[in-house]
Residue, then its C-alpha position, 0 to 999 in steps of 0.5 A: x754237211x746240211x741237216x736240220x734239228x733232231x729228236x731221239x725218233x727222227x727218222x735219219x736218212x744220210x745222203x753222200x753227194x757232190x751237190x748236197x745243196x740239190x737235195x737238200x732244198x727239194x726235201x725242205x718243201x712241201x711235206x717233206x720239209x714240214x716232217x723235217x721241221x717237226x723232227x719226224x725226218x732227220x735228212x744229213x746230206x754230206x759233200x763228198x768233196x769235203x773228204x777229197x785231196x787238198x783241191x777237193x777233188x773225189x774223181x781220176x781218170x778209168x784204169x784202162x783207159x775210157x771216156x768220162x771220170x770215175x768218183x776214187x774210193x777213198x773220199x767215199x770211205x773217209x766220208x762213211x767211215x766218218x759219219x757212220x750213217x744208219x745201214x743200209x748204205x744203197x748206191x744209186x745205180x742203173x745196174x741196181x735193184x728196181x725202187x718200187x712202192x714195195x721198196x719204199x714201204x720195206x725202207x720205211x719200216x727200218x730205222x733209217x736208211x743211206x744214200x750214195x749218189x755218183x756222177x760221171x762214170x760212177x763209182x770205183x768198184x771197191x766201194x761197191x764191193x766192200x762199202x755199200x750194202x745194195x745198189x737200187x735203181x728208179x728205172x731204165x733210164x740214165x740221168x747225170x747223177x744221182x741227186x734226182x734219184x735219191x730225192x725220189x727214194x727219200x720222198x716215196x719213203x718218208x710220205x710212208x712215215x706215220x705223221x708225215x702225211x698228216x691223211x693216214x688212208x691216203x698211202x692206202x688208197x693211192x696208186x700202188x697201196x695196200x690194193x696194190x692196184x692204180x688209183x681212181x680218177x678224181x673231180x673237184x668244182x666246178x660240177x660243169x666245166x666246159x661242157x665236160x661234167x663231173x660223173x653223176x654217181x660222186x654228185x649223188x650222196x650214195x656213199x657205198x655206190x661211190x666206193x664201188x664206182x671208184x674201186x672199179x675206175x680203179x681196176x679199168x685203169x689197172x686192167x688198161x694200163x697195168x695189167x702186170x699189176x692185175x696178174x701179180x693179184x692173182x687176176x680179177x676176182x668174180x666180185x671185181x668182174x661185176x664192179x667192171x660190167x656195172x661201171x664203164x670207164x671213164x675216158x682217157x686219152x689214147x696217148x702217143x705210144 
């Protein structure tokens, strides 16, 4: 098991896996390894094989007969039942429910959470029906196992941490935030590179023209890419129609699809 020092308020988060090393160094970077640093993120990852036979062995063959190998119930429940984790236990599963930002922020807000990550065929059906609590997904895709996916889960949720960010307006603003819309595009130095400028209106000082410059960036790259997003708002308003007539869009590349 690897875990850092912890504070009473340290949000927990508890990973079962046969490669704890995997996500345990991806979450010691970056912000994320600085919240668990400074005892705002308790991260405890537990190597299922320390629960398996006497070869640390946690998989056998499909009852039925099939290709691949199955993680057995028991090493799963010794470990659980073993460390209690904070509920809910969620198994990182393609059949699961989409992880989105609204899940994210829903995760946030308890007081911590856990995660099962599988690997080959997945795991024995019992643990899914008498162990976990939920199965969540990260999207239509099939990875090898699950470690990839729990890094994603842990660091769209702790970055909703307060202090964990360190910028408070950031998860507000960015895509998929409070305006639940796609975030604008942005510019740094140099104001001219390769004949390419960075727009006159961020250049200019008028604070409240660039606010309705970026809000509308943000909606035509909404209305282009996600127009779902646009639909679940409820479609744009009157106000928003205008910030679009009175701001083109920037370029975007067509892309391959």
């Amino acid at each position: 098991m690897s875990s850092q020092p912890a504070s009473k308020s340290a949000f927990r988060i508890d990973v079962f896996t046969i490669f704890p090393k995997l996500v345990d160094d991806f979450c010691s970077e970056s912000l994320l390894g600085r919240a668990r640093q400074e005892s705002l993120v308790n991260l405890r990852c537990h190597d299922l094989r320390d629960y398996g036979d006497e070869s640390r062995r946690v998989d056998d063959a499909l009852y039925g007969g099939g290709a691949g190998m199955l993680f057995r119930p028991e090493p799963i429940f010794a470990a659980v039942e073993a460390v209690q984790p904070p509920r809910p236990l969620l198994l990182l599963s393609p059949g699961g429910k989409k992880f989105d930002q609204d899940y994210a922020d829903h995760l946030s807000k308890t007081a911590g959470f856990s995660l099962l990550c599988g690997r080959y065929e997945g795991v024995d059906h019992r643990v899914v029906e008498h162990l976990v609590d939920a199965e969540i997904s990260i999207g239509d895709v099939v990875l090898a196992g699950g470690e990839v996916a729990a890094c994603l889960v842990i660091e769209a949720t702790t970055r909703l941490l307060p202090g964990v960010m360190g910028n408070e307006v950031s998860p507000i603003t960015e895509s998929f935030g409070a305006a639940r819309m796609l975030e604008e595009p942005h510019f740094t130095r140099p104001a001219e590179f390769r004949g390419w400028a960075v727009p006159e209106v961020l250049r200019n000082g008028d604070h409240a023209k660039i606010e309705r410059w970026r809000r509308a960036q943000a909606l035509h790259r909404t209305v282009r890419v996600r127009p779902d997003l646009i639909e679940r708002r409820g479609g744009l308003s009157n106000v928003e129609k205008t910030l679009l007539e009175e701001f083109p869009c920037v370029p975007y590349p067509e892309g391959l699809l």
